[in-house]
Each structure stands twice: as structure tokens, then as C-alpha cells.
N, C-alpha and C positions, 0 to 999 in steps of 0.2 A: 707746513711743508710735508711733503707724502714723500711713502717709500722710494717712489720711482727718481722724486729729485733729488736723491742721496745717493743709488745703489747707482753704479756705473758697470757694466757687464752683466753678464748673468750666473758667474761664477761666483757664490758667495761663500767665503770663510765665517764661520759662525765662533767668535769667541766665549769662553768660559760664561762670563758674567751675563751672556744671552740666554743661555740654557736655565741660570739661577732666575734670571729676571723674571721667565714667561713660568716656568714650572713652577714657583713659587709667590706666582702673582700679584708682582709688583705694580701697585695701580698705576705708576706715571708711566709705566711702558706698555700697560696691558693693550690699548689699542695700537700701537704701531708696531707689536710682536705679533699681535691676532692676524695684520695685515700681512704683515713679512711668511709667518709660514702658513698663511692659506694662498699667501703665492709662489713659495715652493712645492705646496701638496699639489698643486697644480698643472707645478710643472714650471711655470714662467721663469726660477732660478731654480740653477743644482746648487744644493747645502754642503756642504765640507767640514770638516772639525776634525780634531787630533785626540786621537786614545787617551791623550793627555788631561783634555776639558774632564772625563769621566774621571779620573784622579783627584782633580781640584774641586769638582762639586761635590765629590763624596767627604770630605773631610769634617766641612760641619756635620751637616751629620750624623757623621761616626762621632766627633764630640759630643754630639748630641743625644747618641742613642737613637734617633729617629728614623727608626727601621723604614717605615713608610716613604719617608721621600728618598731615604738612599735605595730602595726598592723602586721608585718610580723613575730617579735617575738611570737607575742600572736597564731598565726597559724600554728607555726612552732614547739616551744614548749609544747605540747601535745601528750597524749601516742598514738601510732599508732602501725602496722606491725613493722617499725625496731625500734623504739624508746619507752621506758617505761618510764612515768613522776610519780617518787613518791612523795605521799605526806608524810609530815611531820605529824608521829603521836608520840604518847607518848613513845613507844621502841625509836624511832629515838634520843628524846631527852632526855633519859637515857641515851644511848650508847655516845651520842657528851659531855654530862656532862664527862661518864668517858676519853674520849679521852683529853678533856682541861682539866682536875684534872691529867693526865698525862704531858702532855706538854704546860708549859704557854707559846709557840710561838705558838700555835694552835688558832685563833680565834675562835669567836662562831659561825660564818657562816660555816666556813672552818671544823668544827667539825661534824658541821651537814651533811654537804656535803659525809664527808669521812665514819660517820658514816652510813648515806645511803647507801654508798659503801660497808661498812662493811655486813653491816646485808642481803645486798643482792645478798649476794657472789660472786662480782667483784673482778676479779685477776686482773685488771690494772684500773688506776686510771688515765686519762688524763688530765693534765690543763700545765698553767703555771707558774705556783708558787711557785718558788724555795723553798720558809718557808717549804713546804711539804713535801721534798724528804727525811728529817729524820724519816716521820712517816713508821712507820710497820705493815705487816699484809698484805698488798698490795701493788702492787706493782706500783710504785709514775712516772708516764712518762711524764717527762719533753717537751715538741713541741719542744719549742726552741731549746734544746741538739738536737734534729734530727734534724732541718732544716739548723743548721748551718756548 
């Protein structure tokens, strides 16, 4: 199964665990991450993500000591030509309040994340976090289901 029979729209939310996958290259995603953003550097989808992914990837890390890839994170994660980094403002954390007072398997990062997604009209939502694929509104793409 290829990108295009997953991604619905052209608007794509890029979750946490994507950013870790491709920059720290995981071989069972390396080809269908290699595909995904050389068809946002192209232009074919706008990228999306929340100031928030750059909080979450930096944490190993900074456990880690591993100046290198929280230095590669910190360069990489930033709005550019194909990639938009939003920030978390107050609509962001109304809309993830009502998404968890919807569903208590939703965490509050996870809400934020999707709410993100929400309000800035992504029709696909990429991560890998099965807890998500009940939520609505958008539509929830599993990596894992495609690479395997």
C-alpha cells in the first residue's frame, strides 16, 4: 500500500512519533517516511505539527545527553517552505479541552496535537498511535497499518 492510498486530502498533520521515526531512522518506516516528505518538499501535501512535537522529541535526548540529535531536532522542527510549526495558543487549548471532555482515552498532549489538526483543516492525521484511530473529524493514519 503507498502513501497516496492512506493520505486523504492534502493537508497533513505530522505527529510526534514521525519526526522520531524519519530523523532517527527507523528502518521499517525509512521508505514510506522517504516517500511522504519528498512529497511534501514538493509541494503535493502542506506539513503541519505543534510546537508541542519539539517538546516531546527533545526529551530523550536531553536524558540522553545527546546534544547532536536534540540539535538536529531543534533545526529541523521549525516552520519552513514545506513544513508549518504551530504554536499553542488559547483556541488550541479550548478545542483539546473539548476533544478530552469527549473521549477520556485521549490524553492531553494527544488532544492538543489533534486539536491543532483540527482547527487547521488537516484531512489526515499521521502518527502512530493506535489510542487515535477512534477519533473523528479527521482522518487518523496509522504508519504502522501501511508498512506492514
Amino acid at each position: 500500500m503507498g502513501i497516496i492510498d492512506v493520505i486523504s486530502g492534502s493537508r497533513l498533520y505530522l505527529d510526534t512519533n514521525i519526526f522520531i521515526y524519519a530523523l532517527e531512522a527507523y528502518p521499517e518506516y525509512q521508505s514510506f517516511l522517504t516517500i511522504l516528505f519528498a512529497s511534501i518538499d514538493t509541494g503535493q501535501y502542506t506539513a503541519i505539527t505543534s510546537e508541542l512535537t519539539l517538546a516531546e522529541v527533545l526529551i530523550k535526548p536531553m536524558m540522553n545527553n545527546n546534544q547532536d540529535i536534540q540539535q538536529i531536532y531543534e533545526e529541523t522542527i521549525q516552520s519552513s517552505l514545506s513544513l508549518t510549526v504551530v504554536p499553542i495558543d488559547r483556541q488550541t487549548l479550548v478545542e483539546a479541552a473539548r476533544i478530552r471532555a469527549e473521549s477520556d482515552a485521549i490524553h492531553l498532549p494527544d488532544a492538543i496535537h489533534l486539536a491543532t489538526a483540527r482547527i487547521h483543516c488537516c484531512s489526515s492525521f499521521l502518527t502512530n498511535d493506535k489510542r487515535l484511530k477512534a477519533f473523528s473529524g479527521i482522518s487518523i493514519c496509522i504508519i504502522s497499518d501501511v508498512v506492514d
